[in-house]
N, C-alpha and C positions, 0 to 999 in steps of 0.2 A: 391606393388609399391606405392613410395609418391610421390607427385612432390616437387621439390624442385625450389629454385629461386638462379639459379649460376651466379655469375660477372661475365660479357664474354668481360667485356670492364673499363676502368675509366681513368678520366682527370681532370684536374684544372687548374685554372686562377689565377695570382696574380696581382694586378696593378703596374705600372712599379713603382710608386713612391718608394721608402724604406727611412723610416725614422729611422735614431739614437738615441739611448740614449741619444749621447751627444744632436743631434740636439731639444731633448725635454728639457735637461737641459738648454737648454738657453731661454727657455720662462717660467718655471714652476722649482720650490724648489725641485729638484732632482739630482740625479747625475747618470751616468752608473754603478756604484759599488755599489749603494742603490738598483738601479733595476734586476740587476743582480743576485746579491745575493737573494736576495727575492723571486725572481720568474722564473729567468733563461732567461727573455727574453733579445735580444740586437738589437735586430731592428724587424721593423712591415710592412706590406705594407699598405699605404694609396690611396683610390681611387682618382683621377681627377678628379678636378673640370666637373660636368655633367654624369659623370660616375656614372651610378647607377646599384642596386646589380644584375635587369637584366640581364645588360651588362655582369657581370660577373658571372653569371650563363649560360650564351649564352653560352659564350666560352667555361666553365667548361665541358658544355653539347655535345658541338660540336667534343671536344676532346676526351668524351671518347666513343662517336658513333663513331668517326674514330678507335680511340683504337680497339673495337670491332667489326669492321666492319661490325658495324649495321647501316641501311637504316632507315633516317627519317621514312618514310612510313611503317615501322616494327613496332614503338613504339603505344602501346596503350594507355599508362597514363605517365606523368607524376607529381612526387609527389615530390614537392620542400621545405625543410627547410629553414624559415629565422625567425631571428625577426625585420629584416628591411627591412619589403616592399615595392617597390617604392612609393607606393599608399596605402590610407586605403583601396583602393577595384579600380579596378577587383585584382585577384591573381595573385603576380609575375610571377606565372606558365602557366598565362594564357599567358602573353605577350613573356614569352620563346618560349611558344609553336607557338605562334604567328610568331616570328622571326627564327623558325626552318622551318615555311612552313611545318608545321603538321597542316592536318585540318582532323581527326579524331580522337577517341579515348576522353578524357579526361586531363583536368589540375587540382590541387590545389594543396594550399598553407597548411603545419603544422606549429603550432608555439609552442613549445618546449624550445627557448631558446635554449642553451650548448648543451643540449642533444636532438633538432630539427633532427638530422641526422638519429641518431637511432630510433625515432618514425618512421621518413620516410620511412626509412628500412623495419620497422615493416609493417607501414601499406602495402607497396607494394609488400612485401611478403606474408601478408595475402590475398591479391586480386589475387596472381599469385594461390596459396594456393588455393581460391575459386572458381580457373578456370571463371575468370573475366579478366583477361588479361595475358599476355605471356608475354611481352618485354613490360618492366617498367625502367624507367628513373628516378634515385633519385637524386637530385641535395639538398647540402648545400650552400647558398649563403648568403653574410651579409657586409655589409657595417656599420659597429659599428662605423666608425669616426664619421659617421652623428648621432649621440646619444652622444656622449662624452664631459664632462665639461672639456674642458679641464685647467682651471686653477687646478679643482682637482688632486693632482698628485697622488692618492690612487687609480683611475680608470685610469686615461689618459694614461697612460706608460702601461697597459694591453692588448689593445686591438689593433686590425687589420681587414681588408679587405681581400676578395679573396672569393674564389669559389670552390667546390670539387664538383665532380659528378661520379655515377656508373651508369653499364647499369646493370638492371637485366633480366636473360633470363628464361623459364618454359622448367627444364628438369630431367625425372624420375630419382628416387631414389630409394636403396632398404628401406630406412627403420632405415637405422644405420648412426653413427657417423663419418663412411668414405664416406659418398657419399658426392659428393660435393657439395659447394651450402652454403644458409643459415639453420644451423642446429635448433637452436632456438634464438626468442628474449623476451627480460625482461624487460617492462616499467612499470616505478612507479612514484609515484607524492605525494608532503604531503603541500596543500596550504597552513600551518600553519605558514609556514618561510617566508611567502611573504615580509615582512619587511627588510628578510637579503640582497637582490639581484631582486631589480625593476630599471623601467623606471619611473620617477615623470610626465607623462604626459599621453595624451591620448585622444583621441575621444570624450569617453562617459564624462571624468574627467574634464581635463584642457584645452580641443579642441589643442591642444601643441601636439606637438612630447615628449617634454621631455629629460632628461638626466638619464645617469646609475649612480645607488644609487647602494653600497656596505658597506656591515658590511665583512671585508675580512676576519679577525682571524677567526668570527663564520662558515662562507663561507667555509673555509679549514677545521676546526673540521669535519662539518657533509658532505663534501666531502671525506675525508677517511674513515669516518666508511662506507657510502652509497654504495661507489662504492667495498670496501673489499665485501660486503654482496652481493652485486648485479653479480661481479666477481662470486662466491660462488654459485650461485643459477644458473647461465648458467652454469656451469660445473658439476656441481650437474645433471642436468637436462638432460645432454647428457652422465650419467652415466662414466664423464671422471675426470681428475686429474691435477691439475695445471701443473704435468712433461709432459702431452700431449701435452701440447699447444708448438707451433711453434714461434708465435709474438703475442704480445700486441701492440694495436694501440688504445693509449687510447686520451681521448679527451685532448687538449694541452690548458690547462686554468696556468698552475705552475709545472716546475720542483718538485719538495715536493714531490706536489703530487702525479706523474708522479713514482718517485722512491722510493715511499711507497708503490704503490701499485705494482709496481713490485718486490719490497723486498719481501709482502706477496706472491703471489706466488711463489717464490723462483729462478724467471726468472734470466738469463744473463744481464744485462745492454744491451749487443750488440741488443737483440733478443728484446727490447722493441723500439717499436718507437719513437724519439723524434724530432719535428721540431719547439716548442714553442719559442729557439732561435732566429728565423729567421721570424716566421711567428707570435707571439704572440698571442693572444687569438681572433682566430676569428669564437668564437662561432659555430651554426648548421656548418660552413663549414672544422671546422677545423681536424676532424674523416674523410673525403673526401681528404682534403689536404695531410695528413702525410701517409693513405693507397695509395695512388696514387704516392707520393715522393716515398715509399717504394718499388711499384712495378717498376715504371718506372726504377731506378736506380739497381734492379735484386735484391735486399734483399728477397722480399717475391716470392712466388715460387706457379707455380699450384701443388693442392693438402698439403699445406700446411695446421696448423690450428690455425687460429688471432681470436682473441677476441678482440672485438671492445665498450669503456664503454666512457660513459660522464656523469655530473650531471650538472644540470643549474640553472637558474631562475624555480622561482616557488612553492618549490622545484621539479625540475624534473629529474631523473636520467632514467640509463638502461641500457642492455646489448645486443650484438649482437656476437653469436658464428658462425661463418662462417671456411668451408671449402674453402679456394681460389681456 
């Protein structure tokens, strides 16, 4: 017997704002037909003025313990992705857990960047793994407009707001690639490209927040090789085959990309997830956002088999093979 850590629950938040293409065209040298094509996105959600990524991890959080009809007082950690925390300190995770009326167990904060969610994943499947907690609460949360230049229109037109969250629960396995649950994850990192994909501020740096800096062509190159490899290596590992897989729910940074890498494994268009249309790139939340669109609406199915990959800042990439 293994243990495994199975989703029993997931939800998400968007802020009501949605903003357009066109609506960005009229502040900044773009158009809807430049952005679209490029990247697939057509509208973003922006948070309201005071709306912080909390907030929108509250709700992500609240939704999917309903989802799962798991009890606050069941959870023993949660482990939240951002890379905009309301505060340099305490951890967002703490003020969720604060506003959930959890006063046991644990909070923090990963920061990952794009692929935040899948570290999260990670760690909190290691801790169920260590028989250190049982019901774990991963939440992606990010609030990217507040980082955004927006006269640049090579960053501004990318990004978005909102919220994803799963529940994870500690339940045996035998051992194989049908039991449900998380089968394995894959995180890697090469701080060598810090240059292609930062924040120009910081704490220790500028005492600033800062804005997102991007080299985008380099960004896409060693975004398809990373994630082909990284794809490659979780299914490698679970001794299975790209015709196994069920859905791909890959991180929603660019169409491109999105349908390169489901080219290489030789997936259906139907069978890959895509919400970057609608929800543009809203970083650690956005592998929470499109698995949950996915469930909620009947696409993904218990007993199914998703693969969930993102690359970020950093460079940080990685992989998550789940049974749903």
């Amino acid at each position: 017997m293994v243990m495994r850590s199975v989703i029993v629950g997931c939800g998400s938040y968007l802020p009501a704002r949605i903003v357009t293409n066109d609506e960005l065209a009229r502040t900044v040298d773009t158009s809807d037909e430049w952005i679209t094509q490029r990247t697939g996105i057509r509208s973003r959600h922006i948070a309201a003025e005071g709306e912080k990524t909390s907030d929108l991890a509250l709700k992500a959080a609240q939704a999917a313990l309903a989802h799962g009809g798991v009890a606050v007082d069941e959870v023993d950690l949660i482990v939240l992705a951002t890379a905009t925390p309301d505060q340099t300190f305490p951890a967002t995770a703490a003020k969720v857990q604060a506003a959930l009326g959890m006063t046991r167990g644990a909070a923090f904060d990963v920061q990952a960047v794009c692929s935040g969610f899948i570290y999260a994943l990670s760690v909190a499947d290691n801790f169920i793994k260590a028989g250190q907690a049982r019901t774990v609460l991963v939440i992606g949360a990010e609030t990217f407009s507040r980082i955004l230049d927006w006269t640049d229109r090579t960053t501004c037109v990318l990004f978005g707001d909102g919220a994803g969250a799963v529940v994870l629960r500690a339940e045996e396995g035998q051992g194989t690639s049908e039991d449900r649950g998380i089968l394995s994850t894959h995180l890697h990192s090469d701080g060598r490209h810090h240059d292609l994909l930062y924040v120009d501020g910081g704490p220790s740096s500028t005492q600033t927040v800062g804005h997102v800096r991007m080299a985008g062509q380099e960004v896409f190159k060693h975004a398809v090789v990373n994630l082909a490899e990284v794809v490659g290596e979780a299914l490698a590992a679970n001794g299975l085959t790209p015709g196994d897989l069920d859905w791909l729910v890959p991180h929603q940074a660019n169409r491109r990309i999105i349908e390169s890498t489901g080219r290489k494994l030789k997936l259906d268009p139907s069978r890959v997830v895509m919400t970057v249309d609608h929800h543009g790139n809203t970083s650690a939340a956005s592998i929470p956002l499109a698995l949950c669109e996915a469930v909620t609406d009947g696409r993904i199915q218990r007993g199914e088999l998703v693969l969930l990959e993102a690359m970020g800042g950093g460079f940080t990439w990685g992989a998550a093979l789940v049974r749903f």
